[in-house]
VOPAGU-2260 file (C-alpha; in pm, 1 decimal, decimal comma):
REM VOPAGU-2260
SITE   aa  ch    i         X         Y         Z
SITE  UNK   A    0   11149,6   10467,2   14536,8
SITE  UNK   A    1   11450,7   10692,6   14446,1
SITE  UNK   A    2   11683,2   10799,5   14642,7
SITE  UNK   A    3   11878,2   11094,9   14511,9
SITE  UNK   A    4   11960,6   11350,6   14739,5
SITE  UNK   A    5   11909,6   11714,0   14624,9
SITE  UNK   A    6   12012,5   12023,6   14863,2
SITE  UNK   A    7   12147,8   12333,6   14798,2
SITE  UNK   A    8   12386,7   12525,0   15001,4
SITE  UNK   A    9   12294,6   12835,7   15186,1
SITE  UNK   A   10   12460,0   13043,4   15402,4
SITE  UNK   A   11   12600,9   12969,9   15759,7
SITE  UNK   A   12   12623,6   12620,3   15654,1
SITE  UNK   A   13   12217,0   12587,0   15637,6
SITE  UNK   A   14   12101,8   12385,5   15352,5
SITE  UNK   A   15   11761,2   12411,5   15137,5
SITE  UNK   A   16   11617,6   12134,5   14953,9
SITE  UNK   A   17   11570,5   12147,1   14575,8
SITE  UNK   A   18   11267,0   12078,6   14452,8
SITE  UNK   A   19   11434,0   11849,0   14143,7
SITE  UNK   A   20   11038,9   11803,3   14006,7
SITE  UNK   A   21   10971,6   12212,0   13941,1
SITE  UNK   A   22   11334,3   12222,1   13804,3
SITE  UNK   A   23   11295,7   11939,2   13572,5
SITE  UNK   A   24   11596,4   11818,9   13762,7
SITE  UNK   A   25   11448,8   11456,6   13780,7
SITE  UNK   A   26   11441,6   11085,5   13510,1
SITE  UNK   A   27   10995,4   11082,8   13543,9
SITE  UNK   A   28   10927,3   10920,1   13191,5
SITE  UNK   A   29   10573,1   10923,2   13084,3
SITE  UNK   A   30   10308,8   10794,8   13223,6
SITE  UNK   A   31   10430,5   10875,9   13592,5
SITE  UNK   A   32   10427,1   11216,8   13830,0
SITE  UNK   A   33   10707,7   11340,3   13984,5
SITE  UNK   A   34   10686,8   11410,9   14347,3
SITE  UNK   A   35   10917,1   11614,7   14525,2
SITE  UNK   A   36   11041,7   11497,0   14904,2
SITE  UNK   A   37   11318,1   11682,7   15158,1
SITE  UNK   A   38   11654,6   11587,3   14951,9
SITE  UNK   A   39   11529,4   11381,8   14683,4
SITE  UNK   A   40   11169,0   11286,7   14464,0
SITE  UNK   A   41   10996,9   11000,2   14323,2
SITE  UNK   A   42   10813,0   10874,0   14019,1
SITE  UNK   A   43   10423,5   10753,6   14112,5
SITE  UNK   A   44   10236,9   10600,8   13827,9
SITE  UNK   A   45    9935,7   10794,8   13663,3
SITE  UNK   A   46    9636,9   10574,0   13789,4
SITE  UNK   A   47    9592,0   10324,1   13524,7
SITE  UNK   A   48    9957,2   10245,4   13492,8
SITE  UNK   A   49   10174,1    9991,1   13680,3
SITE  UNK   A   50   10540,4   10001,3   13749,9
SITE  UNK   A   51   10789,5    9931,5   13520,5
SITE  UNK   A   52   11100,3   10035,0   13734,2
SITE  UNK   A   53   11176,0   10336,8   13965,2
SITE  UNK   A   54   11148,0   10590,8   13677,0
SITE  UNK   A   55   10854,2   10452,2   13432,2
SITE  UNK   A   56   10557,5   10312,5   13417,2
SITE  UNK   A   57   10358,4   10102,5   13167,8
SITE  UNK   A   58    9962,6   10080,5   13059,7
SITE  UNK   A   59    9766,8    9792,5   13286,9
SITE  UNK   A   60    9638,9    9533,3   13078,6
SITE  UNK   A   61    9328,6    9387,0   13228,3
SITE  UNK   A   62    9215,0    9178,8   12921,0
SITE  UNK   A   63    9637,3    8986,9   12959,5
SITE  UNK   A   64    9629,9    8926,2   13360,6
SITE  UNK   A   65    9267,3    8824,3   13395,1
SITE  UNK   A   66    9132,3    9104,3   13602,4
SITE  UNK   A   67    8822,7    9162,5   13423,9
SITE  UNK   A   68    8465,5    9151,7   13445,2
SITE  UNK   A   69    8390,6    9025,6   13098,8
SITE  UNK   A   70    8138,6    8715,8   13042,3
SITE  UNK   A   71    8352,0    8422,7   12926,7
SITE  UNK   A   72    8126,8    8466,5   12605,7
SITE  UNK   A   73    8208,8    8809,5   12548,8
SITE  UNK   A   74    8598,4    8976,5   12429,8
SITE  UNK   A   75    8780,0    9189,6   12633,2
SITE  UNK   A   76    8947,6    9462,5   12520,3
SITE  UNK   A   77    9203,5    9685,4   12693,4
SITE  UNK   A   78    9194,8   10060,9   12681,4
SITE  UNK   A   79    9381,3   10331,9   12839,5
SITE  UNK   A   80    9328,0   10350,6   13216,0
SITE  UNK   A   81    9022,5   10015,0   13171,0
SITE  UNK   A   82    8875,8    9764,1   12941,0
SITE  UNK   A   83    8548,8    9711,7   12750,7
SITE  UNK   A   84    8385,3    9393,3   12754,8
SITE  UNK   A   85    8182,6    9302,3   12400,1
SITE  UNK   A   86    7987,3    8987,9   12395,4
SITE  UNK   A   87    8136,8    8741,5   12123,6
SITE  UNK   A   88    7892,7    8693,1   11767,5
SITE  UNK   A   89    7638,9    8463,8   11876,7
SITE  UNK   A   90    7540,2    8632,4   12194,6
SITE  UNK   A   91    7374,5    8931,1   12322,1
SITE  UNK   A   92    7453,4    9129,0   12648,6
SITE  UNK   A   93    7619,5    9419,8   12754,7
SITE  UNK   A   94    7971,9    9194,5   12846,5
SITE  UNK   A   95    7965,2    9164,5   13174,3
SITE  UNK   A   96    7649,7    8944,4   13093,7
SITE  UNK   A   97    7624,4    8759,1   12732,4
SITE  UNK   A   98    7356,6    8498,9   12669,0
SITE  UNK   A   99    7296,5    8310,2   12340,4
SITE  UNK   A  100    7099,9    8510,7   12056,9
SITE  UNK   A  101    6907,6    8146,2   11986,4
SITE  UNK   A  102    6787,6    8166,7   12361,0
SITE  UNK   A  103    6707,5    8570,1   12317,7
SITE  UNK   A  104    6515,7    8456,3   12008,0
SITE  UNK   A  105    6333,9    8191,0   12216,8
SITE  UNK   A  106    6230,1    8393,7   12472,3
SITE  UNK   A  107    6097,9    8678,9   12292,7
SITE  UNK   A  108    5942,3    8462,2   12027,5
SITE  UNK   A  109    5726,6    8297,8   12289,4
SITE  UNK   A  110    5644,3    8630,2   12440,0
SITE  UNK   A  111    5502,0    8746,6   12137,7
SITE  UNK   A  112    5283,1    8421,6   12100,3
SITE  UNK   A  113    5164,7    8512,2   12416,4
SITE  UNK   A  114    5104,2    8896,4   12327,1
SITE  UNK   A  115    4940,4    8758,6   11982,0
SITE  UNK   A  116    4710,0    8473,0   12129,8
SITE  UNK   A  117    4548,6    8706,4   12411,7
SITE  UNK   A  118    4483,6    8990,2   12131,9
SITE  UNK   A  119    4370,8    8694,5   11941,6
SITE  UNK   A  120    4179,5    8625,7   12191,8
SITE  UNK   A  121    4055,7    8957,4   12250,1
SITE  UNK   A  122    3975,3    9033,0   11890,5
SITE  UNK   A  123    3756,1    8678,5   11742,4
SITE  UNK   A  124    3799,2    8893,4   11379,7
């Protein structure tokens, strides 16, 4: 948090606090929100964004510290304020769930014996 104490002097010896954010008074780089507080403000990180230091903030990276949902067969890919999960060549999902394409073959090939000998079946011609 910073600590930079803002008043203004009034009359009487009353003081009024300035707001430093409205006045552009204040070291908020990108990526962060100023917030205004009696005699001083603060930077808070857009959501999406971790702490750099008291006045910036930086991108999270998901995919780099392992706080994803991706399959282990699938890439992970940071984006601004997330990730997206792809499921690596090979393999067939939507990457949060990736299976082999040989075992997607599989499957569906011995469905459509299935589908083919009942119609078989069915039809004699």
């Amino acid at each position: 948090m910073v600590i930079l104490l803002s008043w203004q002097a009034l009359s009487q010896g009353c003081v009024q606090d300035i707001d430093e954010c409205a006045a552009k008074m204040h070291y908020c780089h990108a990526n962060t929100v100023c917030v205004n507080l009696p005699g001083l403000y603060r930077c808070d990180c857009v959501p999406g964004y971790i702490r750099v230091d008291d006045f910036s903030c930086t991108e999270h990276d998901e995919c780099g510290s392992g706080q994803h949902n991706c399959d282990e067969n699938a890439i992970c890919t940071n984006t601004v304020q997330g990730h997206s999960c792809t499921c690596k060549p090979g393999y067939v999902g939507n990457g949060t769930i990736c299976r082999e394409l040989l075992d997607d073959l599989t499957i569906n090939h011995k469905h459509k014996d299935k589908i083919d000998v009942n119609v078989d079946d069915k039809n004699p011609f």
